[in-house]
N, C-alpha and C positions, 0 to 999 in steps of 0.2 A: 933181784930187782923187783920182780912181782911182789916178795915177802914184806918187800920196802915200802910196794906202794900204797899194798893192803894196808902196813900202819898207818900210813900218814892218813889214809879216809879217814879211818874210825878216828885217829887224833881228830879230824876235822870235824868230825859229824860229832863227838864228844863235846867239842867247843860251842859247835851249834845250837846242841840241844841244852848244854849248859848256860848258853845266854837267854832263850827263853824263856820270858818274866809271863807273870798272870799278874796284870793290874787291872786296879777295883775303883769301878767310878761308881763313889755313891751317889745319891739324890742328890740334884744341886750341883755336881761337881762338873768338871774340867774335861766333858767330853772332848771339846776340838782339839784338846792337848793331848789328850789320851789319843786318838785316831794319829795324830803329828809326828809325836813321837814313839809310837811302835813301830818295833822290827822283827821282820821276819820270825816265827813260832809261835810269837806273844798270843795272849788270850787276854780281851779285853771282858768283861765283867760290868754288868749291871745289875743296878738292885733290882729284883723283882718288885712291880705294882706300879715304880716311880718312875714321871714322863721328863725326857729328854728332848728340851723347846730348842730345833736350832736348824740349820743348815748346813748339813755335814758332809764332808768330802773326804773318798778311801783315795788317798794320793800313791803315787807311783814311788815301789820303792825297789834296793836292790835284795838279790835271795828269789828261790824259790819255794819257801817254806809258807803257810797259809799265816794269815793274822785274822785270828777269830774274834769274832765280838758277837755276846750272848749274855745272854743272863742268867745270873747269878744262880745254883739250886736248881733249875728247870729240868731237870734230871730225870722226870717219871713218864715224860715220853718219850720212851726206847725209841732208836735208829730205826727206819724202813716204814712205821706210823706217819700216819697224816692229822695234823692238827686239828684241834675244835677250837672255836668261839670262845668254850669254858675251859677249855685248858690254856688257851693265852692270856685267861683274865690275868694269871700270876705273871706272867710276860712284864721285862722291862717296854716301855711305849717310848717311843718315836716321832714326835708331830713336826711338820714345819708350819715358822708361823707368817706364812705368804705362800704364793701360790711359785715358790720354786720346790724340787725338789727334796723331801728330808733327806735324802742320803743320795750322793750322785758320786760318780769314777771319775779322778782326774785322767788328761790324755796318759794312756800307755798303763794302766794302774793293775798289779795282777795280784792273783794268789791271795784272796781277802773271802772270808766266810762268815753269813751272817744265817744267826743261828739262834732261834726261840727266842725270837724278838718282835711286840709286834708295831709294822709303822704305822703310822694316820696321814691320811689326807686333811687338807688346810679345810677348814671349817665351809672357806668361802665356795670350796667345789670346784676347783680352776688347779691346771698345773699337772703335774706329775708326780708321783710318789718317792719310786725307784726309779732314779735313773742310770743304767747299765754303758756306757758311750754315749756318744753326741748324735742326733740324725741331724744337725745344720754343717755349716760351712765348718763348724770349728773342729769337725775330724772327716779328712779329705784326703788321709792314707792310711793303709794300713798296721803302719810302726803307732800312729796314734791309737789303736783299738785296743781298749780294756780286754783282760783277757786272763781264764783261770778263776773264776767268780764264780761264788754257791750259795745258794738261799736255800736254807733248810730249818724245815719245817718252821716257818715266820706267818702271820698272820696279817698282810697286807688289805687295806680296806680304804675305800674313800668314806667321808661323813656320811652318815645315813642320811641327811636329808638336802643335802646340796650333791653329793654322790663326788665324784672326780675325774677327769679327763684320762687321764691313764692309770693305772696303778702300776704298773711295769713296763718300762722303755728297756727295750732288750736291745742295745744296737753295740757288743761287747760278739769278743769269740770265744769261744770253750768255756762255756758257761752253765751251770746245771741251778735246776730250780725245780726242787722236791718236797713233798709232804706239808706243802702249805696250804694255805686258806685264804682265796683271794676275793674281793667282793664287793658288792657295793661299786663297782667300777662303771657311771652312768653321768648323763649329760643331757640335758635339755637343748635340743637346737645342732648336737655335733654329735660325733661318734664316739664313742669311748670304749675302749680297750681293758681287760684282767694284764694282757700280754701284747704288747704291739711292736714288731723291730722289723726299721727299711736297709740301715746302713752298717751292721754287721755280719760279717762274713761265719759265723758258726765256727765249729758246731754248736750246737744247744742236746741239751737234753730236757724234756719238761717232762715230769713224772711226779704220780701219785697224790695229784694237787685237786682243790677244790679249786673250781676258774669257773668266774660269773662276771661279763662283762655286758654290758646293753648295747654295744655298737655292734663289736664283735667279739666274741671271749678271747680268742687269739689272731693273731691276725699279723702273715708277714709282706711285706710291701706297703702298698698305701699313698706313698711319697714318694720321691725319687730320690736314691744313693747320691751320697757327696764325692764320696769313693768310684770312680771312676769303675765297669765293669763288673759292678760290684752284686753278687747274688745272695742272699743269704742259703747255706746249704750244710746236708748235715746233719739233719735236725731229727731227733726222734719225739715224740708226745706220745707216750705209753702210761695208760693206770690211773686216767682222771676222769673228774666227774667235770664235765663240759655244762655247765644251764646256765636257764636265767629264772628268776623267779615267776610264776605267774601272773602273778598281782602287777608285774611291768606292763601286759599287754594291755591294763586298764589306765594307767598311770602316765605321769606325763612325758618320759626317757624316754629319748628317740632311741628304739630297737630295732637289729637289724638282723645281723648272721651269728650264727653260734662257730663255723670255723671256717677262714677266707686265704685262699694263698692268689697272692701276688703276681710276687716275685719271688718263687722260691724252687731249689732244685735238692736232689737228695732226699726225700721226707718221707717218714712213716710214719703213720698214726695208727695205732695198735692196742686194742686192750681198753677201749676209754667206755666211756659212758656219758653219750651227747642226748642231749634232750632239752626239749621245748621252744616251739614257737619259729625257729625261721631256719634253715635250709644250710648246707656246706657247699659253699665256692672253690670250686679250683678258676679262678678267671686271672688269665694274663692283663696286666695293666701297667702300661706306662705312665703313669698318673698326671704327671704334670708335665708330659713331652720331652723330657731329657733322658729318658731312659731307654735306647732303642733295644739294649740289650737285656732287659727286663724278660724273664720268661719262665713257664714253672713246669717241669719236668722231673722226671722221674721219682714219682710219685707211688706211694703204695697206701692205702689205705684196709687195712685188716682190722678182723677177730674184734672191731666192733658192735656196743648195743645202741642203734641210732634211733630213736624214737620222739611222739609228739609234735610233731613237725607242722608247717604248711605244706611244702614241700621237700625232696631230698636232696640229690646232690647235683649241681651245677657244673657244668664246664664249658668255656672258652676258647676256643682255638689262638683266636688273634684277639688284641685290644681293639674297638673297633672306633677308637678316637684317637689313638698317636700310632705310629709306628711300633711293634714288638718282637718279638721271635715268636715262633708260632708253640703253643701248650702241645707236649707229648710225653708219653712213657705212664702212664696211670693208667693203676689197677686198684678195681674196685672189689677186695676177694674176702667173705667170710666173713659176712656181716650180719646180725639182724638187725633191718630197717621195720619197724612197726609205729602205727600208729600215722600215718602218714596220709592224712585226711581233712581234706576243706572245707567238711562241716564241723569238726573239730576246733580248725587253724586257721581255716580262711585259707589262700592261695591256691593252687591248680591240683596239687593233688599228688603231680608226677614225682613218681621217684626218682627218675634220671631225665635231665634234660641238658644238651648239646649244641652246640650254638659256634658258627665261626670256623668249623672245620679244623678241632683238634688229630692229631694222630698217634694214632698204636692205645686203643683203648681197651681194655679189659675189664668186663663186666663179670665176674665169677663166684658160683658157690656162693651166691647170696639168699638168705631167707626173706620176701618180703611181704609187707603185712596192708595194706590199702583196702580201708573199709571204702568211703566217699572219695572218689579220682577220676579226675580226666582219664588219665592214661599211667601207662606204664613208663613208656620214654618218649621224650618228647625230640625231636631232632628238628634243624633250622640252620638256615645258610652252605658253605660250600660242602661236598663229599665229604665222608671222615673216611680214611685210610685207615686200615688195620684194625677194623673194630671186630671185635669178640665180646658174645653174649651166651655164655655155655650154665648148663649146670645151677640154674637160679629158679627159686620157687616163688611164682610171683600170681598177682590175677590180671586178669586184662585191665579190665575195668572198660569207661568208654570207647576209650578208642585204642588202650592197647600200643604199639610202637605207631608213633605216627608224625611225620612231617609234614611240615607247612606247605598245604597248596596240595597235597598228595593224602590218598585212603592208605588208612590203616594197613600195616603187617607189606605186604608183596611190595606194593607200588613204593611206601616207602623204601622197605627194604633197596630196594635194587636201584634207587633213586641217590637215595643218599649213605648208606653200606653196601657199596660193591664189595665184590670176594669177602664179604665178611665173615664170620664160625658165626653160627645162630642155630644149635644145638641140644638138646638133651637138659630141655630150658622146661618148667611147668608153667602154663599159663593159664591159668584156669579162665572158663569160660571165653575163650576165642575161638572164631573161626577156625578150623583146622584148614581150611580149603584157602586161606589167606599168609599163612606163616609156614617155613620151611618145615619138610619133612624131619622126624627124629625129636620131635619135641611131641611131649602130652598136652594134653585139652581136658579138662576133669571139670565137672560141675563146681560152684561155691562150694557147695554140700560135701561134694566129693575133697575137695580143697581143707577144708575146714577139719575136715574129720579124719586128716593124716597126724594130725597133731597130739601130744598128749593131752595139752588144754589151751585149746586156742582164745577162750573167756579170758584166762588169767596170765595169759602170753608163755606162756611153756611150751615153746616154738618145736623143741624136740619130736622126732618122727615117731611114732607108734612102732609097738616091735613088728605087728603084719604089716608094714607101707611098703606097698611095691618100688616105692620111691627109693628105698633102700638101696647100698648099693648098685643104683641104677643112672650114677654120672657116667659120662664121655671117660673119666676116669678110672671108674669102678669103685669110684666110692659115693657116699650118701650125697642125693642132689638136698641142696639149700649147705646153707651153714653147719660147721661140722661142730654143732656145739655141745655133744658130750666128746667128742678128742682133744676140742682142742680147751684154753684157760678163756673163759666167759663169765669174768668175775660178775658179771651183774645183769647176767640173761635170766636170774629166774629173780629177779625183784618184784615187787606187785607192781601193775601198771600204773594204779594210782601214788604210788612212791611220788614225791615234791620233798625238791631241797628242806634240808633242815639248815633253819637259824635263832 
């Protein structure tokens, strides 16, 4: 019987793969038919250089084999690559010509891969580009939720000079979005998104992507789920280059956060390369009051290079205008934070700031860099439970860990971190007689001069640093950035996006 049944698959999978068409839409030709009528294997094909004007929808079909659409010969960049500007010029193009979507999922629509193709945004700057699921009324369960969807390596972009409201509505499940190049994603007067999804349940994966968005580059929550309960979770962002250009802070795009969570639960962001201009939110938001179940937890943020800043990283306990669940489980572990300076940026300076009485927060093994700052962390509103500050190389600065209404270091401390781990922490130039035993106090000078090249941001410890081997762990305080992969800890500081 097993011998039986083994035939009968491979008959089946035989038949499969022998129905498997590769149809060719040239210029001019019959995209909506082509999209209509493929089934399950098929590869749709476009001519390279030539634009496809329309309104296109990956409809729901049965099988679970992928239906690819790419273009035609784009073959020279290899799998695991992330796309350039100059290598999608050959790209079949994509525009729509109104401000709906060029390509959007009907409800339930799975297993579709779009693949070295690049879309346009509508001339006029309004709309969405990619749309991945619905965030309105029109998917309001989970049997409707697109799912099984991959964008690789495609070169998504609004107009350069109207810009576009989103370039990616992510509100689909098991969905990967890799080696592309997202951009130009900006708005006069609103926010605009590279990545924005409220009403998909994940997972996601976002990886090895160029993402440059002026509201927020990524960004989950925002709105409130139609989906009843609904969190987005799951989610991994590992191996991208996070910015905005510079030339925005002069320009007239409302600019906001380079990455913001929600509503979101499950997430690691690992490996990336964030820089310029405004700060990372973890802030719970029930946005428009229907959400009381909104809330972003378990969180991990790693083996980042976060740089450029105003400030660093934000967090939320509660929404402090609708009802939420309260933000917990984030750790902040193995990072370098540099550049993080308000005569630079403008803004406060602080690297960490705490608001609302999040809990179980882990501060770890960070290297951080604050020429001009207020402080170090900034704390405000109810107690935080469960907070840990170990093992991080940082300088005081003015005022060092400090809460509202309360001095520096003790009074905060014991104010607003009871029972907290506040240990085996560098704080260069603070009080010692103010902050918990077990931690150093080292001059600038002293500070400065652990590094191999603190000029050119070469964060790495000298081989004589006493800092060596000398965590709560027993391994090197700050960021362990020769163990561990830090694709982009030794780039020059002056590095700026290429376009």
């Amino acid at each position: 019987m097993e011998k039986a049944f083994a035939i009968a698959f491979v008959l089946l999978a035989s038949v499969s793969n022998a129905s498997a068409a590769t149809v060719t839409v040239a210029a001019g030709g019959d995209l909506h038919a082509a999209l209509m009528n493929a089934r399950p294997g098929d590869t749709i094909t476009l001519e390279g250089g030539a634009t496809y004007v329309g309104n296109f929808t990956l409809s729901n079909k049965d099988g679970a084999e992928f239906i690819t659409i790419r273009t035609a010969g784009a073959d020279d960049l290899g799998e695991g690559r992330r796309v350039t500007v100059e290598a999608a010029r050959s790209f079949a193009k994509l525009r729509s010509p109104n401000t709906q979507p060029v390509l959007q999922t009907a409800p339930g629509a799975h297993h579709w891969r779009l693949m070295l193709l690049e879309l346009q945004g509508a001339t006029t700057g309004n709309g969405e580009i990619l749309a991945l699921g619905s965030g309105s009324s029109a998917q309001r369960s989970l049997a409707d939720v697109p799912h099984d969807i991959v964008v690789d390596r495609c070169y998504i972009h609004g107009d350069a000079s109207a810009g576009t409201k989103r370039c990616v509505s992510l509100n689909s499940a098991a969905t990967t979005i890799n080696g592309s190049y997202i951009s130009d994603c900006k708005q006069i007067g609103q926010e605009a998104q590279a990545i924005g999804g409220w009403n998909g349940p994940g997972p996601y994966t976002i990886s090895n992507n160029y993402l440059e968005g002026a509201g927020e580059n990524i960004m989950f929550g925002g709105a409130d789920p139609t989906i009843r309960d609904l969190v987005p979770s799951d989610i991994r962002i590992t191996g991208n280059v996070i910015a905005k250009p510079v030339a925005w802070r002069s320009e007239k795009w409302t600019v906001k956060n380079l990455f913001e969570l929600k509503n979101a639960r499950r997430v690691t962001i690992d490996h990336n390369l964030i820089e310029y201009n405004w700060p990372i939110l973890f802030t719970v938001r029930n946005q428009d009051g229907g959400c009381p179940w909104c809330v972003v937890e378990d969180v991990v943020f790693e083996h980042n290079v976060f740089r450029h800043s105003a400030a660093g990283i934000s967090i939320l306990g509660v929404d402090d205008t609708h009802p939420s669940r309260q933000a917990r489980s984030i750790a902040i572990r193995n990072n370098i934070i540099a550049d993080i300076d308000e005569h630079n940026w403008g803004g406060n300076g602080y690297a960490f700031f705490l608001s609302g009485g999040p809990r179980d927060i882990t501060i770890d093994h960070n290297t951080v860099v604050q020429e001009h700052a207020h402080g170090l962390v900034l704390v405000e509103g109810p107690p935080i439970l469960g907070f840990t500050f170990t093992n991080n190389i940082a300088r005081h600065n003015d005022y060092g860990i400090f809460g509202t209404n309360h001095s520096p270091g003790a009074d905060t401390i014991s104010t607003y971190f009871p029972a907290s781990e506040i240990v085996a922490n560098v704080i260069a130039d603070a009080d010692a007689g103010r902050y918990p035993r077990g931690n150093r106090f080292p001059s600038s000078a002293e500070f400065r001069a652990q590094f191999v090249s603190y000029q050119t941001g070469d964060y790495r410890l000298i081989a004589t640093s006493s800092w060596r081997r000398a965590g709560s762990d027993g391994r090197d305080l700050g960021a362990d950035i020769e163990g561990d992969r830090f694709p982009f800890s030794k780039e020059p500081l002056e590095r700026r996006p290429q376009h």
